[in-house]
C-alpha positions as MATLAB code, in Angstrom:
seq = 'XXXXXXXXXXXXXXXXXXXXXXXXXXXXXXXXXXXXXXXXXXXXXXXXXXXXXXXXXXXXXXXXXXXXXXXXXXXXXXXXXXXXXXXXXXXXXXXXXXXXXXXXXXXXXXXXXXXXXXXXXXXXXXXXXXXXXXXXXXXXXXXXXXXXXXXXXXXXXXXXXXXXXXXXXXXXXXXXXXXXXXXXXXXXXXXXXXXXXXXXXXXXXXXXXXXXXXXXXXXXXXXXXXXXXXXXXXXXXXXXXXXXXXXXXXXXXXXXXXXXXXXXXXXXXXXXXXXXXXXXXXXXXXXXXXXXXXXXXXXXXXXXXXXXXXXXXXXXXXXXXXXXXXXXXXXXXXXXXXXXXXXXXXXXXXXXXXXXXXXXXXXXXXXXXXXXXXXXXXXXXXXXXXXXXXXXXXXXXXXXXXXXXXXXXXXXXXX';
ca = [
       0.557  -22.470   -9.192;
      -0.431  -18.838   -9.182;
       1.825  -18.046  -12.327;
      -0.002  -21.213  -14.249;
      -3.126  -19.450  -13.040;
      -2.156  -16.194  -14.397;
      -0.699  -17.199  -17.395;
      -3.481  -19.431  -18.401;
      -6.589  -16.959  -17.758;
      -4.396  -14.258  -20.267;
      -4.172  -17.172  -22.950;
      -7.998  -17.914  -22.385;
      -9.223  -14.369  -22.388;
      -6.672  -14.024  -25.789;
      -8.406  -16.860  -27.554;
     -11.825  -16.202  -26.555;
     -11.732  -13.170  -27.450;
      -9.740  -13.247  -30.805;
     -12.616  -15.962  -31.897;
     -15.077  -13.043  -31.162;
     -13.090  -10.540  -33.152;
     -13.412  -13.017  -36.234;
     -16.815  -12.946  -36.597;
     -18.032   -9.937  -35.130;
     -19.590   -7.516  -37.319;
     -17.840   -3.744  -37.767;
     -18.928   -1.581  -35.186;
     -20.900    1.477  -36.291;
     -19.345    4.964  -36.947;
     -20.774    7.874  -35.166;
     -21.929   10.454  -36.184;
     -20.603   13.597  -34.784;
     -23.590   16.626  -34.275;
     -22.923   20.212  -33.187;
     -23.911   19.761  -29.543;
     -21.022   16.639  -29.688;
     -18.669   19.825  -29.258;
     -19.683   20.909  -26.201;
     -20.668   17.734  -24.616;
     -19.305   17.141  -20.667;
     -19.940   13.868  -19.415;
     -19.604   12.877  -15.525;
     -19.239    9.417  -14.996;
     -19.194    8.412  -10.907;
     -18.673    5.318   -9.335;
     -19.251    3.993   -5.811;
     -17.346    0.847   -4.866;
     -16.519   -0.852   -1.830;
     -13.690   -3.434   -1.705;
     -12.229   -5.977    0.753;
      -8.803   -4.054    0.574;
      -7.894   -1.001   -1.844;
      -4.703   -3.002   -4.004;
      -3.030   -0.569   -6.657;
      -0.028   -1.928   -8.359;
       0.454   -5.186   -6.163;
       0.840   -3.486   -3.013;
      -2.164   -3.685   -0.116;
      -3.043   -0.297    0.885;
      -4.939   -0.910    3.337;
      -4.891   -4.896    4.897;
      -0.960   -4.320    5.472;
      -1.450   -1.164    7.131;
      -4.453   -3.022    9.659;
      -2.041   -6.158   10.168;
       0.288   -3.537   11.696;
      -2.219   -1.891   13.821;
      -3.592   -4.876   14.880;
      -0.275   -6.893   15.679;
      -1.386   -9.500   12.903;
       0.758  -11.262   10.407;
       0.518  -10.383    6.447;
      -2.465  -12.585    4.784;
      -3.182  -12.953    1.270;
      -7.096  -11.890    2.255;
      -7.510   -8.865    4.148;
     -10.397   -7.746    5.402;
     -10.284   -4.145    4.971;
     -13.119   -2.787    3.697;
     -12.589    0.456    1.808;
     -14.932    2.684   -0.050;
     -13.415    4.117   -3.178;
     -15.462    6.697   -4.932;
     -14.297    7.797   -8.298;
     -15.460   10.770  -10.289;
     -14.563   11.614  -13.907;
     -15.586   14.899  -15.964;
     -14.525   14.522  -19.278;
     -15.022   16.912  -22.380;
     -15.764   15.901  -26.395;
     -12.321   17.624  -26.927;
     -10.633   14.817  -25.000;
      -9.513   16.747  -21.895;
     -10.913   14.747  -18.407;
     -10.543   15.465  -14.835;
     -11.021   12.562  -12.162;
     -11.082   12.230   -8.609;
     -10.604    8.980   -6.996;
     -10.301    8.093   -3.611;
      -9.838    5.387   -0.990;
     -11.665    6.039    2.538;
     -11.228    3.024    5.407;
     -14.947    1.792    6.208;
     -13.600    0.268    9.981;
     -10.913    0.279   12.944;
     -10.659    4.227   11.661;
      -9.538    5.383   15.287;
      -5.811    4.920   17.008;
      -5.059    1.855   19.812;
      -2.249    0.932   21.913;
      -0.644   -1.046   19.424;
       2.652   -1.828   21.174;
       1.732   -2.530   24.859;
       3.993   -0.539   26.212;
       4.377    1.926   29.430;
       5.454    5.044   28.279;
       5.712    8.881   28.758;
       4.442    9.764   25.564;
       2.801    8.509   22.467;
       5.565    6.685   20.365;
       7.734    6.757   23.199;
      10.065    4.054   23.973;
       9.608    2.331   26.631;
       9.646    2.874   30.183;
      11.653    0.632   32.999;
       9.105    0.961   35.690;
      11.637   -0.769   38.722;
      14.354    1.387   37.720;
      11.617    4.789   37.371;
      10.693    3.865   41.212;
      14.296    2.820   41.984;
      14.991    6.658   41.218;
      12.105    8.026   42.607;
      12.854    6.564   45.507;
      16.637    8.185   45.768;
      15.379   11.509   44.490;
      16.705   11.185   41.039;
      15.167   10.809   37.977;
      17.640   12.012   35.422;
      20.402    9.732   33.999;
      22.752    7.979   35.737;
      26.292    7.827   35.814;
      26.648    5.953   32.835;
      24.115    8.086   30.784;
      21.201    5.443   30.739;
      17.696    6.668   31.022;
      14.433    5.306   32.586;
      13.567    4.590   29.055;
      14.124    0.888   28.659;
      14.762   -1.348   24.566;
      13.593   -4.939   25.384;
      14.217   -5.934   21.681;
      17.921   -4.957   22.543;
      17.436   -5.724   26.356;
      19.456   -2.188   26.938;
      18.896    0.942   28.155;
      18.970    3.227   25.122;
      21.075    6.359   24.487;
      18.876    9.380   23.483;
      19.058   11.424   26.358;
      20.752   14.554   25.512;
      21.848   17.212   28.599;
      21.621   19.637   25.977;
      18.544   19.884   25.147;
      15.639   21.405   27.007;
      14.016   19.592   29.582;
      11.000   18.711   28.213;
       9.361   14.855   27.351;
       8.884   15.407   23.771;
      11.968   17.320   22.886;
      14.536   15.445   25.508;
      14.540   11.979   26.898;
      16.428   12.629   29.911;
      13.566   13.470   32.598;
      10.331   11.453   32.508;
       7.353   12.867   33.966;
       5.959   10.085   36.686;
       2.402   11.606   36.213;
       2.479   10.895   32.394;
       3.575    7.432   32.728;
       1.249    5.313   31.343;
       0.210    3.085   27.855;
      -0.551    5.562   25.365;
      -2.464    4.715   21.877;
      -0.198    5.131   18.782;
      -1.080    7.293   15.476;
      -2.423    4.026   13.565;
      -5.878    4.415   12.857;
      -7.321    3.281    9.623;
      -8.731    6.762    8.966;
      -4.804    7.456    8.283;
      -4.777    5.569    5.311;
      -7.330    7.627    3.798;
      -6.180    9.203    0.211;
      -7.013   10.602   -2.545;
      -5.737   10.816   -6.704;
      -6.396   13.984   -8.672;
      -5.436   13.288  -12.255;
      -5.570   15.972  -15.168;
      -4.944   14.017  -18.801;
      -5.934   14.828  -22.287;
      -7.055   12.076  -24.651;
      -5.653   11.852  -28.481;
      -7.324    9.352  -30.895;
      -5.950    8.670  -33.911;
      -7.171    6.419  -37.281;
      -3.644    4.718  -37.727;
      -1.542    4.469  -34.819;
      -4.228    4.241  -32.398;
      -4.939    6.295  -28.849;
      -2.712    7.932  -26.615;
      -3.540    9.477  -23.079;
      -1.076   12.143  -21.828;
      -1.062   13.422  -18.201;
      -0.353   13.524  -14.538;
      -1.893   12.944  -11.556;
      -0.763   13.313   -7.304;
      -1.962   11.256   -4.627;
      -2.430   12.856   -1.452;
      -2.723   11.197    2.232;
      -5.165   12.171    4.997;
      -1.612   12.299    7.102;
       0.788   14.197    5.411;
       3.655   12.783    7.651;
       2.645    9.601    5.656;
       4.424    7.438    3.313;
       2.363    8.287    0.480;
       2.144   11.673   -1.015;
       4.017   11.925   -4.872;
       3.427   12.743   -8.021;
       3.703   10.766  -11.929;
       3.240   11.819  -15.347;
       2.190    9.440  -17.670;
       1.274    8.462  -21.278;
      -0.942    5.191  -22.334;
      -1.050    4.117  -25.749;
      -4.062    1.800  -26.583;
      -2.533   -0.063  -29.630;
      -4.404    0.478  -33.123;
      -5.013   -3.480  -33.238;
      -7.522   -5.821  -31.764;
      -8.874   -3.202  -30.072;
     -12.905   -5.074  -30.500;
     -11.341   -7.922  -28.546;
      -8.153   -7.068  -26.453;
      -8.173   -3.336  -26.049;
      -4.449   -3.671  -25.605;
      -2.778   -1.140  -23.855;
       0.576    0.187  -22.659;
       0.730    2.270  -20.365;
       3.908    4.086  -18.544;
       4.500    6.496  -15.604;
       7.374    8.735  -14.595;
       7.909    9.648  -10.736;
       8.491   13.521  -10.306;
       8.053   13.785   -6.452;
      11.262   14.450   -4.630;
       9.770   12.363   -1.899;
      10.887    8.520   -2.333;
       9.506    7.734    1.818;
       6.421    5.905   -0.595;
       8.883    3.311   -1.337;
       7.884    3.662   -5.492;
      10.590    4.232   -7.867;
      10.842    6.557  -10.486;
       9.129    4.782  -13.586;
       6.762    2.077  -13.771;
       5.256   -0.071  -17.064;
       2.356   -2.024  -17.351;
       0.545   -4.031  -20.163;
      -2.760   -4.807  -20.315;
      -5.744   -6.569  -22.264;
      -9.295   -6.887  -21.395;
     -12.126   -8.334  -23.665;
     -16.230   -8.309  -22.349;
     -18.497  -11.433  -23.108;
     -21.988  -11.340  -23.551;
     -22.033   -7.539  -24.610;
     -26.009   -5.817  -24.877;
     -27.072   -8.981  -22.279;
     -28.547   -8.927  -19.387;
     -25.267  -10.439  -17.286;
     -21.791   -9.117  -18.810;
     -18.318  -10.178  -17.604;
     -15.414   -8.076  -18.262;
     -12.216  -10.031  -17.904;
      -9.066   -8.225  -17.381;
      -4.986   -9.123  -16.999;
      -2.072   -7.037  -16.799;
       1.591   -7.296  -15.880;
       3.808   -4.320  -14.708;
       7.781   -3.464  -14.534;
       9.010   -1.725  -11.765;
      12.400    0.374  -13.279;
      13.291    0.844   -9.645;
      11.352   -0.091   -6.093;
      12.692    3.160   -4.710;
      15.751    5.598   -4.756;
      17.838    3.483   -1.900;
      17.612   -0.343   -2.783;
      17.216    0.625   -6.752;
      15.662   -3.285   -7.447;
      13.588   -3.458  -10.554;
      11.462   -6.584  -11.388;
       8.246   -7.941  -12.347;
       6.196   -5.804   -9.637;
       2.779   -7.864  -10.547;
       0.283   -9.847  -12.627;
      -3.090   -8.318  -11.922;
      -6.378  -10.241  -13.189;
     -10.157   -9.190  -12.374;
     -13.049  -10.984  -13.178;
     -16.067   -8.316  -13.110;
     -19.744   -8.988  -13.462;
     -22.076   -6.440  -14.317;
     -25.832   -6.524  -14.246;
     -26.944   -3.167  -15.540;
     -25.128   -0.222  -13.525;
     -24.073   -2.646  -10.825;
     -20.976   -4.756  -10.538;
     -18.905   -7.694   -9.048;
     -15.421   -7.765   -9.070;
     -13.119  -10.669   -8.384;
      -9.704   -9.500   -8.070;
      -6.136  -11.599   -7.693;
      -2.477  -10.310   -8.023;
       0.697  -12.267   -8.386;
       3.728  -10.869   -7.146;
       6.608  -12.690   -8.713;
       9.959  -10.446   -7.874;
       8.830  -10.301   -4.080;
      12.405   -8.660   -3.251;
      10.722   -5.605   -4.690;
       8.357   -5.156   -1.573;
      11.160   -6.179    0.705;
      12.316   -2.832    2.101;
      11.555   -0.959    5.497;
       9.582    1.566    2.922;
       6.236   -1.357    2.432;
       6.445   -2.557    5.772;
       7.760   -0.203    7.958;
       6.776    0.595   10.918;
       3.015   -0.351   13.325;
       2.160    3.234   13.471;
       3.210    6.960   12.119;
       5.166    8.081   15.299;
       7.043    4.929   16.117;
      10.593    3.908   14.727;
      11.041    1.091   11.690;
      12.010   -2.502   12.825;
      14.803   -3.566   11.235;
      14.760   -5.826    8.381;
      17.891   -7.822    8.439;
      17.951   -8.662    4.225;
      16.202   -6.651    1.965;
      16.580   -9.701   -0.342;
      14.980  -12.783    1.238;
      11.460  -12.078    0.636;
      10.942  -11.815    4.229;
       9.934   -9.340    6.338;
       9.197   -8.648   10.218;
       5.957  -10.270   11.268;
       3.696   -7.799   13.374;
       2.624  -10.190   15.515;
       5.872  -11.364   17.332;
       7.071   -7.555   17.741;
       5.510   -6.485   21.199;
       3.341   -8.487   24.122;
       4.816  -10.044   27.011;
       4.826  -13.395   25.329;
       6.828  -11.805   22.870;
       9.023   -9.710   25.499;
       9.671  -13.204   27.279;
      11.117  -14.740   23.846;
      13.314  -11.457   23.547;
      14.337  -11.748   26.780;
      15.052  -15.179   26.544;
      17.726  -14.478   23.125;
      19.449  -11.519   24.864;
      20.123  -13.492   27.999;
      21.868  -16.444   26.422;
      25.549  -14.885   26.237;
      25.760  -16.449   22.594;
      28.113  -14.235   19.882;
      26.164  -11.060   18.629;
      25.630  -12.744   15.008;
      24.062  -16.103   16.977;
      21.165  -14.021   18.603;
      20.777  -11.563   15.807;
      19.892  -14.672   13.539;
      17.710  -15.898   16.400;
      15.427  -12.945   16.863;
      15.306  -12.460   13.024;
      13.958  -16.100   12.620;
      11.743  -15.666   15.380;
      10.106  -12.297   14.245;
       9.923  -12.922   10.171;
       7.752  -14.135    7.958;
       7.315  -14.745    4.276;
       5.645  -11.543    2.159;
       2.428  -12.902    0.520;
       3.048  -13.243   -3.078;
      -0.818  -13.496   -3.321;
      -2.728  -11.559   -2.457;
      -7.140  -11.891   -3.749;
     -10.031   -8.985   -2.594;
     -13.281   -8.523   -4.118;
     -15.431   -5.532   -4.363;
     -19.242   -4.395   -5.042;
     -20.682   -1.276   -6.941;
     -22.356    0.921   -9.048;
     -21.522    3.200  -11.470;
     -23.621    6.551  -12.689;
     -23.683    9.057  -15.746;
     -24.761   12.269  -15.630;
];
């Protein structure tokens, strides 16, 4: 249904549009004056939007489910505030600033329930902690396990190491009784907070139409994030229809030696747009655009349609509505550890048995004791290792939205 949605609004906008071209009349030349040389404009605008979506992928509403132990929706309620800023000269060089700042749930929480010894810690047995207490003993026993305690594997885990020094952070042999407690992870909303800085330079031509040549790097409020890389890109806005389409290619080429952001290293996208009711009180820009992912990211190497983007935006003077969907056909593409990784910056991924399925682990049957119970429950059947693997993969997972819809409010200024 959503394709036949997509599909349809492009052929709409197409013939609406071409029917304007047809009997518009030529648009005026300007004129060019001396002062035209050394012209700067600053054009700003202030939005806030339900989520902050940039090439099919949720920025922010997958990043809350995760904090928040929620599944994946198609609506998210993440309200963002994404300020852009653009300084642009006659000669065609611009500079723009753009940004994406989480409006609520900005501070950390216990997201995973658990009693630990530090923040991200794994958990902590607390009947086997006071069964060594109790004998004097609070290092590892015989058999190397720890206090530290994996109900998803209902084992003991491993990482003590004798060798290292005795400290909570840097060894998980010795746990401090005094710092044993629940502990809020590093998954605040303010985390998600970013920003693009893009230099480009702008080259119109009469025959072969417009090209826009540049690069730009998008930097996270956490640097230990997922997100921090760089692209350089050209856009050519195609010498025809340009009064009713304003079609437009535009490619961009990964430099970044840092592939943690799960994007690969090129990504294509083809646009049109046409506005109705131009010099009226009430104008609505309609937009669609489909984009090719080369590669998802430097491990799985997937390429595919990465999404059909279409906005609907009203504008009454300075001021605007937008009403925004996206269509992700190839869903495989988002199906790595890299999109949904982990519910906070200092915890480890969950596992993701297929990274071909189009499913993924659903935050809300990770941690909990209703969850714990169901674990629990798996591990203790004695079935073969495959049997309960399967189980507590069908138990956790759930479909990735291949919709996903947000709409946003603001204003935009020249200076």
């Amino acid at each position: 249904m959503a394709q036949i949605l997509s599909l349809v609004l492009i052929i709409f906008v197409i013939l609406l549009s071409t029917f304007s071209e047809v009997y518009s009349s030529p648009k005026p030349t300007k004129v060019e004056t001396e002062d035209d040389e050394t012209k700067v404009n600053i054009d700003v605008t202030h939005e806030i939007a339900s989520d902050w979506i940039w090439r099919g992928q949720s920025f922010g509403g997958d990043y809350l489910s995760r904090r928040n132990n929620e599944s994946y929706k198609e609506i998210s309620q993440s309200f963002t505030y994404v300020p852009n800023a653009r300084v642009s000269h006659h000669s065609g060089f611009f500079f723009e600033l753009e940004g994406n700042i989480a409006l609520q749930n900005r501070s950390d929480r216990d997201t995973d329930q658990r009693i630990q010894s530090f923040s991200g810690g794994p958990s902590v047995d607390l009947n086997r902690l006071n069964e060594r207490l109790m004998a004097g003993n609070i290092f590892p026993d015989q058999k190397g396990h720890s206090l530290f305690f994996d109900p998803n594997n209902g084992v003991y885990n491993d990482k003590c190491s004798p060798d290292l020094p005795q400290s909570i952070e840097g060894n998980q042999c010795a746990v401090n009784p005094s710092r044993v407690k629940t502990y809020n992870e590093k998954n605040g909303m303010g985390r998600t907070d970013g920003l693009f800085t893009t230099f480009a330079y702008e080259i119109e031509t009469n025959k072969i139409g417009k090209f826009t040549v540049g690069s730009w790097w998008y930097f996270k409020k956490d640097r230990a994030a997922k997100y921090t890389w760089n692209e350089f890109f050209i856009w050519w806005e195609l010498p025809f229809f340009q009064q009713s389409l304003a079609p437009t290619i535009q490619t961009f080429k990964q430099t970044s030696s840092d592939d943690a952001g799960g994007y690969g290293n090129q990504y294509t996208s083809f646009s049109i747009s046409h506005t109705f009711f131009k010099e009226k009180l009430i104008q609505l820009n309609m937009s669609s655009s489909i984009g090719y992912q080369w590669a998802n990211n430097y491990i799985s190497q997937k390429s595919g349609v990465n999404d059909v983007t279409n906005n609907a935006q009203f504008e009454v003077n300075d001021y605007f509505l937008s009403l925004n969907h996206v269509y992700r056909p190839d869903i495989y593409l988002y199906d790595n550890e890299r999109f949904f990784y982990t519910n906070s910056q200092d915890s480890a991924a969950v596992t993701n048995l297929s990274e071909r399925d189009g499913r993924t682990v659903d935050p809300s049957r990770l941690f909990g004791y209703a969850n714990e119970l169901v674990y629990q429950s798996i591990n203790q059947q004695n079935a073969p290792e495959a049997v309960t693997v399967l189980a507590r993969d069908l138990y956790q997972s759930q479909n990735i939205p291949r919709n996903l819809f947000w709409i946003s409010i603001g204003v935009n200024q020249r200076f």
